[in-house]
Every structure is written in C-alpha cells, then in structure tokens.
C-alpha positions as CSV (number, residue, x, y, z in Angstrom):
1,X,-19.3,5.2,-20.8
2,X,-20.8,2.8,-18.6
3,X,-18.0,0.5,-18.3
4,X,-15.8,3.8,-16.8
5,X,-18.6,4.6,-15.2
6,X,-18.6,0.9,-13.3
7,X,-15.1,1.1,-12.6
8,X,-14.8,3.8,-11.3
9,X,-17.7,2.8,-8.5
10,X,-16.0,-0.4,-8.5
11,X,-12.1,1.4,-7.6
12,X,-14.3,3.6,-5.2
13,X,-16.1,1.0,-3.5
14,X,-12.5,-0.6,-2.8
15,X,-11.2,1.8,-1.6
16,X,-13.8,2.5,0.9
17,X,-13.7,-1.4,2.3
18,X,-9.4,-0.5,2.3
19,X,-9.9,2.6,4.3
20,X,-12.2,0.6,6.8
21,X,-9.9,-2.3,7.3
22,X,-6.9,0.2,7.9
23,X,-9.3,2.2,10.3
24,X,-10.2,-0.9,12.1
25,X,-6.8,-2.4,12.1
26,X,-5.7,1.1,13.6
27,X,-8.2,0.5,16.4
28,X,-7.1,-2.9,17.7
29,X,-3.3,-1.4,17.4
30,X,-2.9,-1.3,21.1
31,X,-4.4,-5.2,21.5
32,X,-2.4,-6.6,19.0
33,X,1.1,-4.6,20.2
34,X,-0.3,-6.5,23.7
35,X,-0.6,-9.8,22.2
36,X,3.2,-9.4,20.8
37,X,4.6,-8.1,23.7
38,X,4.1,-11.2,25.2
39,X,5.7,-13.0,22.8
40,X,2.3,-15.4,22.2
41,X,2.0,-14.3,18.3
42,X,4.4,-17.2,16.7
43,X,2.9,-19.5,18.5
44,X,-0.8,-18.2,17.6
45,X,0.3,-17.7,13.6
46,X,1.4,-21.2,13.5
47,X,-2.2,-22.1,14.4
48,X,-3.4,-19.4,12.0
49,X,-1.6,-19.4,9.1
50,X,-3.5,-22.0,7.1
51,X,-6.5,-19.6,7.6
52,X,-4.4,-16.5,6.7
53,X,-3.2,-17.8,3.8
54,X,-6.7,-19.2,2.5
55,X,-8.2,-15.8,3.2
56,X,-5.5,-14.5,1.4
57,X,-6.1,-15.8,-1.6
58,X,-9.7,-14.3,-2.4
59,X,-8.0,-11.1,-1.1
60,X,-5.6,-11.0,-4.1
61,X,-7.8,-12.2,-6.6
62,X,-10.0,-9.1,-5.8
63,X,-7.5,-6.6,-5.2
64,X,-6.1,-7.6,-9.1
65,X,-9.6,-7.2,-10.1
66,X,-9.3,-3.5,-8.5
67,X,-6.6,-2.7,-9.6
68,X,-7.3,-4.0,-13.1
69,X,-10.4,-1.4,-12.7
70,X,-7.9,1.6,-11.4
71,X,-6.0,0.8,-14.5
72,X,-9.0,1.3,-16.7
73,X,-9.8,4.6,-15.6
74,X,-6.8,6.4,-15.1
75,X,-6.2,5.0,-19.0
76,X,-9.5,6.9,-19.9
77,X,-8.2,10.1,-18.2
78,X,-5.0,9.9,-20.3
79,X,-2.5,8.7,-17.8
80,X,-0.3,6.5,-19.8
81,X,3.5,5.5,-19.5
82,X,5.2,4.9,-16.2
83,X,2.5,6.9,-14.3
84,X,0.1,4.8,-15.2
85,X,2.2,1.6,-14.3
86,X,3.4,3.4,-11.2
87,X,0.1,4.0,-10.2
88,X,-1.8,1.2,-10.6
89,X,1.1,-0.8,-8.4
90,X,1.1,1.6,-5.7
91,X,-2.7,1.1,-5.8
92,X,-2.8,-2.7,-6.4
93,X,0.7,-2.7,-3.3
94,X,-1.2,-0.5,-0.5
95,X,-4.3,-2.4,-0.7
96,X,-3.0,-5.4,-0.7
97,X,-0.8,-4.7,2.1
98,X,-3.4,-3.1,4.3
99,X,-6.2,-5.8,3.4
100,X,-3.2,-8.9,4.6
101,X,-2.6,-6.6,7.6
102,X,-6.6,-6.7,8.6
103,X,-6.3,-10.4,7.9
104,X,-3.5,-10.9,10.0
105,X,-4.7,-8.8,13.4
106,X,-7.6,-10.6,12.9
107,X,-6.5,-14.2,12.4
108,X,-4.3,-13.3,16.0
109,X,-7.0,-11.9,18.0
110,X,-9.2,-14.7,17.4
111,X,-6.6,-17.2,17.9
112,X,-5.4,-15.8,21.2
113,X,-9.0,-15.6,22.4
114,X,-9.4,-19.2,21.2
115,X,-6.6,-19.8,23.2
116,X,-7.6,-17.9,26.0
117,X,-5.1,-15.0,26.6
C-alpha cells in the first residue's frame, strides 16, 4: 500500500510541474510568436540546441520514471489491456511533449536575449 500510495504522489507531483510548464509556456506565447515572426529562431536554435538536447535528456529519463509510476497505479485500479497501454502513452506522450515545449521557449528566449533582440 505504500508503494501505490508513493506513486500515486509521485504521478501527482508530475503532473503538477507539467501543468506549470504548459501554464508558463502559455504565458510567454505572445514573446515567443514575436521572436518567430522575425524569423531569428533558426538561427537562435542552432546556438541552443546542444543545451536543448542535454536538458532533454533528464527530461525523458523522468518522464519514463512517471510514467512507469502512472502504469503502476492504474494496474492497481484494474485497468489492464489496451487501456492501460493507451493510457500510460498518452500520459508518458503529453508530458513529454509539453515539458520539450517549456524547454524549447525557454532555450529561445534566453538565446535571443543573449543575443540581444
């Protein structure tokens, strides 16, 4: 009972940090739509990519660890089958994809204010 009971504040906790990153990336939507409006973010990924793709990294080691966790749960509340598999990818998928998009306005806002634009 403990172990579901770690799990499940583990899945919880992750999903609270994914909700923030979407909530923040949200916010800077308007700088970031700026910053490709004038055709600046190629050049700024180039410089940033490295960095993306090292913060990347630790991002889907975790997420596999969460998801791993999501698994564990919705196995002790009887999903099993497809649903289970289904879920646990749409899980492990969305977080991923939100946590890389955080990462990525991130990685360009501080590269274009390195840069100075």
């Amino acid at each position: 009972m403990l172990n579901l009971g770690l799990d499940a504040f583990l899945v919880i906790f992750f999903l609270t940090h994914v909700f923030f990153a979407f909530q923040s990336f949200r916010r800077n939507n308007g700088q970031l739509t700026g910053l490709l409006r004038k055709g600046v973010v190629d050049l700024v990924f180039r410089k940033a990519s490295r960095a993306f793709y090292l913060l990347l990294i630790p991002a889907v080691f975790i997420t596999g660890i969460a998801a791993w966790s999501f698994y564990k749960v919705l196995a002790c509340f009887g999903a099993s089958g497809f649903i289970l598999y289904t879920l646990t990818a749409v899980f492990a998928l969305y977080s991923i994809a939100v946590i890389a998009s955080f990462l990525f306005g991130k990685l360009i806002q501080l590269a274009a204010h390195k840069a100075g634009l």
